[in-house]
N, C-alpha and C positions, 0 to 999 in steps of 0.2 A: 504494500500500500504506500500511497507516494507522501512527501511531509505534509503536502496541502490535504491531501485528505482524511489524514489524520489531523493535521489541525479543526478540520471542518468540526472530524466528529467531535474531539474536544469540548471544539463550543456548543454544540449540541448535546454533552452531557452536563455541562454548566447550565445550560438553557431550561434545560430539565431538571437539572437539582433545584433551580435557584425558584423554579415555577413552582416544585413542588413544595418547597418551603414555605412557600409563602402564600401560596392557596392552601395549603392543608388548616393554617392557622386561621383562616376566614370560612372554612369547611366546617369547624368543629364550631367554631361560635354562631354557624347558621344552626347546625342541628342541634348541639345542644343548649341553643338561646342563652350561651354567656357573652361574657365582653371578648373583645376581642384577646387570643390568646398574648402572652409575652413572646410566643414566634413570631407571630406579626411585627409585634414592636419592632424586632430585630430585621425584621423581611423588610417594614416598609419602606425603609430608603437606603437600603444595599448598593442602589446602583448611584446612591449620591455621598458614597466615599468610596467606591469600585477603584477612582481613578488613583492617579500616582500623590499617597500622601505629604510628599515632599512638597507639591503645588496646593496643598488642601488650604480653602481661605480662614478655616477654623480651627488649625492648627496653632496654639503661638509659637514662636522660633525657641527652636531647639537652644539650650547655652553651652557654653563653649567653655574650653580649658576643662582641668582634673578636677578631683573631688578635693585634692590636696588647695590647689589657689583658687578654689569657689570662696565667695565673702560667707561672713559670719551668718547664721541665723539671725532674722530678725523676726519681732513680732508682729504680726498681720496687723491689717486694722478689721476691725467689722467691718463684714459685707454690706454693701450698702441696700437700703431696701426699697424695691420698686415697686408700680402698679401694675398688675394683670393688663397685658395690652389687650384683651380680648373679650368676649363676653357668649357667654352662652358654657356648651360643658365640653370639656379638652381632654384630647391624653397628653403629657408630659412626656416629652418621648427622648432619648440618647439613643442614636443608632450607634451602632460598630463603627469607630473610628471617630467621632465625635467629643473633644473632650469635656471633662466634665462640667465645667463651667456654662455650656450652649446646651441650649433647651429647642428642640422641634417640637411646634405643638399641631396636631391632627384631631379636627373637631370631631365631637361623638355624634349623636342621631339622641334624639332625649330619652331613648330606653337604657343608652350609656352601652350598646351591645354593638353598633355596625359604623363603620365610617362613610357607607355611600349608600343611596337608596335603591341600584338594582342589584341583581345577585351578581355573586362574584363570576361564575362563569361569562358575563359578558367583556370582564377583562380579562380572560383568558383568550375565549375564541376570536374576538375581536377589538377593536377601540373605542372602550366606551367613554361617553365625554365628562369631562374633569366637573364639566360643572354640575351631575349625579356626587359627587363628594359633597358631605356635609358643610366641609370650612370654607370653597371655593366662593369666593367674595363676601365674608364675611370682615368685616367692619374692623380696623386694627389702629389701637388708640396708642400715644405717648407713654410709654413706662414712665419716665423720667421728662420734671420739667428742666428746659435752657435750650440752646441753640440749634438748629438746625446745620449742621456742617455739612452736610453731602444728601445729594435725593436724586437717586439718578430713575429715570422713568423710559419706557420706552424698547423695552427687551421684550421681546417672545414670549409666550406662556406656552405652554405645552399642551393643549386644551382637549385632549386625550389621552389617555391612560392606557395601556396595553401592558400587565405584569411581565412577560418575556418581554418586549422589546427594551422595556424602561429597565428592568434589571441588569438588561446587558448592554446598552448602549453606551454609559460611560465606562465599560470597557474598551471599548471600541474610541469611542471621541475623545476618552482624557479631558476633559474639559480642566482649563488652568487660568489664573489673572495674566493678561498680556501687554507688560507696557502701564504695570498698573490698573487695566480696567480690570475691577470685579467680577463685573456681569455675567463674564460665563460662568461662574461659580453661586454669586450673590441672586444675579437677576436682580430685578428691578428692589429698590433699598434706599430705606434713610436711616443716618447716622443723626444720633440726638447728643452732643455734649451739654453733659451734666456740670456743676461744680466739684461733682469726684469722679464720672467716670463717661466714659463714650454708650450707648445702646445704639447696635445695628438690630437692625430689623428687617429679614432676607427674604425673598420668592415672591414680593409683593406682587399685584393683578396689572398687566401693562396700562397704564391709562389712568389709575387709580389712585396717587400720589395726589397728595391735595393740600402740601407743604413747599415752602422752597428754600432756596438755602438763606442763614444772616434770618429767617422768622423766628421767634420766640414762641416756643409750646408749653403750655403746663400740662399736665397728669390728664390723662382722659381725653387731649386733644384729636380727634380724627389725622390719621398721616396716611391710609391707604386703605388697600383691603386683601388680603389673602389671597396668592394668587399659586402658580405652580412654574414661575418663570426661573430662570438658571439652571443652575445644576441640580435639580430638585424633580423624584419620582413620582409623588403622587403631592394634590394642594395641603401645604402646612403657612406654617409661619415658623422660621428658624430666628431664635433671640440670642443674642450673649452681650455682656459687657465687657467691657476693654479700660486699659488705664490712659488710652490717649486714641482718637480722632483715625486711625490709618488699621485696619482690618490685617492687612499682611505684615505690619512689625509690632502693634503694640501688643501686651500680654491680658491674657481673658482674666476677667476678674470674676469670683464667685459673686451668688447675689441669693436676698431673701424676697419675697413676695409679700404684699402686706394687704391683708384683709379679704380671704377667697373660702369654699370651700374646698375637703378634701374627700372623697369615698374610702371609709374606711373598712369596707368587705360587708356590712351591714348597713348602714344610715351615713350620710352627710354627716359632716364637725367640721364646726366654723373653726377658722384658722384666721386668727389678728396679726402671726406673722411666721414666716415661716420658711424651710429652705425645700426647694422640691426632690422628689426622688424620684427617678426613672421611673416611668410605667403607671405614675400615677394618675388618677383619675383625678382631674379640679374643676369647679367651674365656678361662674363670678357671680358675687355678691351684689346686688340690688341696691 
C-alpha cells in the first residue's frame, strides 16, 4: 500500500474515532435524558486546539532559563472578580489544551440536558446550521468595567456545524495569528482593559460588535453576541483575563465570578462569589 494511502486511511480512523467520541456523549444524554456527558465536554472543541500548540492564542508564553535563575516566589494577588458576561444557563467548559485560567462557555437548552435543538445525527450525516445551537447569538455583556482596547469585527462564522468535518479541519488548516492578526484563532473579539487586568472575549457573531475602541463600558454593557467565528467548532463564547492588552504575550490571569448560580447535582445555590470548575453547570442571576 503506497504512503498516500495509508495516510488516507489514517485520517479516516481519526475521523472515526474523533466522531465516535463525540456523538456517543450526545447518544447517551438523548437516551438516557441527562446532561450532556463530560465526553462531550472534552469532544466539543477538539478541533479548536487540534492545531500546532506552539501558535495556540491561549497559551501564555512558555519562561525561559533553569529552575536554578527563575526569581523568587512571590505572593499572588487575588483574582480579580468579574460579571457573568452572559445570561441565561451555560456549561463552563476547558477543552484539552486550554489552560486553566480560559473558560469556553456553551449554552444549555432550559432542561440543562442538550446544547442544540435537533438530534444529533443531523450533525453527523450532514451540516446542520449553527444557529439550531442554543448560545448562537445570544446577547454577551462587559465582564469588566474600562476601556475598550481592541474590537475587531468582520471575520467569518462558520454557520454550520458538521462533527467530522469540524473535528478534523484544524488539522488540516493549523489555523495561527499572522503578523499579529488574531482572527484566525480569536474570530471576531473585544478586549476590555480593566484597572487590573485585560478581558478578551472570543468567536463573537460577525456583524455583532456594538463597541469601538477608546469607548468606556461598565459591567453588563452589550459588546456583541455569541457567535462561532475563528478557530472555534461549535457556537460558545471563549473568556480569559490577561495582565496586559496583547492576547499573544501577556500572561492569563485567574478570575472569580461574582453573583450566579451553580447546579449542584440536585437544586440550584446561589453563589455571591466564586471560582468556576470545568464542567460546571451556571446560569445568571436576575
Amino acid at each position: 500500500m503506497s504512503d498516500a494511502a495509508l495516510g488516507r486511511r489514517h485520517l479516516l480512523w481519526i475521523a472515526g474515532a474523533a466522531a465516535l467520541g463525540y456523538l456517543s456523549s450526545f447518544v447517551f444524554a438523548d437516551l438516557l435524558r441527562l446532561q450532556a456527558s463530560p465526553l462531550a465536554h472534552a469532544c466539543l472543541h477538539v478541533a479548536a486546539v487540534a492545531h500546532n500548540p506552539a501558535s495556540d492564542l491561549f497559551l501564555p508564553p512558555r519562561a525561559s532559563g533553569t529552575v536554578r535563575d527563575a526569581p523568587a516566589a512571590k505572593t499572588e494577588p487575588d483574582p480579580p472578580v468579574i460579571e457573568l458576561p452572559l445570561r441565561g444557563e451555560w456549561h463552563a467548559l476547558r477543552p484539552p489544551g486550554h489552560p486553566r485560567e480560559a473558560f469556553d462557555f456553551v449554552a444549555l437548552s432550559a432542561t440543562g440536558r442538550r446544547y442544540f435543538s435537533r438530534s444529533w445525527v443531523a450533525y453527523l450525516l450532514s451540516a446542520g446550521p449553527a444557529a439550531d445551537w442554543y448560545g448562537w447569538s445570544r446577547p454577551v455583556y462587559a465582564p469588566v468595567e474600562g476601556i475598550v482596547v481592541a474590537a475587531s469585527d468582520g471575520w467569518s462564522d462558520r454557520v454550520t456545524v458538521n462533527l467530522v468535518r469540524d473535528l478534523l479541519g484544524p488539522l488540516v488548516r493549523r489555523p495561527k495569528a499572522v503578523d499579529a492578526d488574531i482572527r484566525p484563532l480569536a474570530g471576531n473579539y473585544v478586549i476590555i482593559r480593566s484597572s487590573q487586568v485585560s478581558a478578551l472575549l472570543a468567536h463573537l457573531r460577525r456583524g455583532s460588535i456594538r463597541v469601538s475602541v477608546g469607548q468606556r463600558v461598565a459591567p453588563t454593557h452589550p459588546i456583541g453576541e455569541v457567535g462561532n467565528s475563528g478557530n472555534s467548532a461549535v457556537p460558545h463564547l471563549h473568556l480569559q483575563l490577561m495582565d496586559g492588552p496583547d492576547p499573544l504575550r501577556d500572561r492569563l490571569v485567574p478570575f472569580r465570578l461574582r453573583r450566579y448560580e451553580r447546579w449542584n447535582g440536585r437544586a440550584w445555590e446561589a453563589v455571591r462569589e466564586g471560582a468556576l470548575a470545568p464542567g460546571e453547570r451556571i446560569r445568571s442571576v436576575p
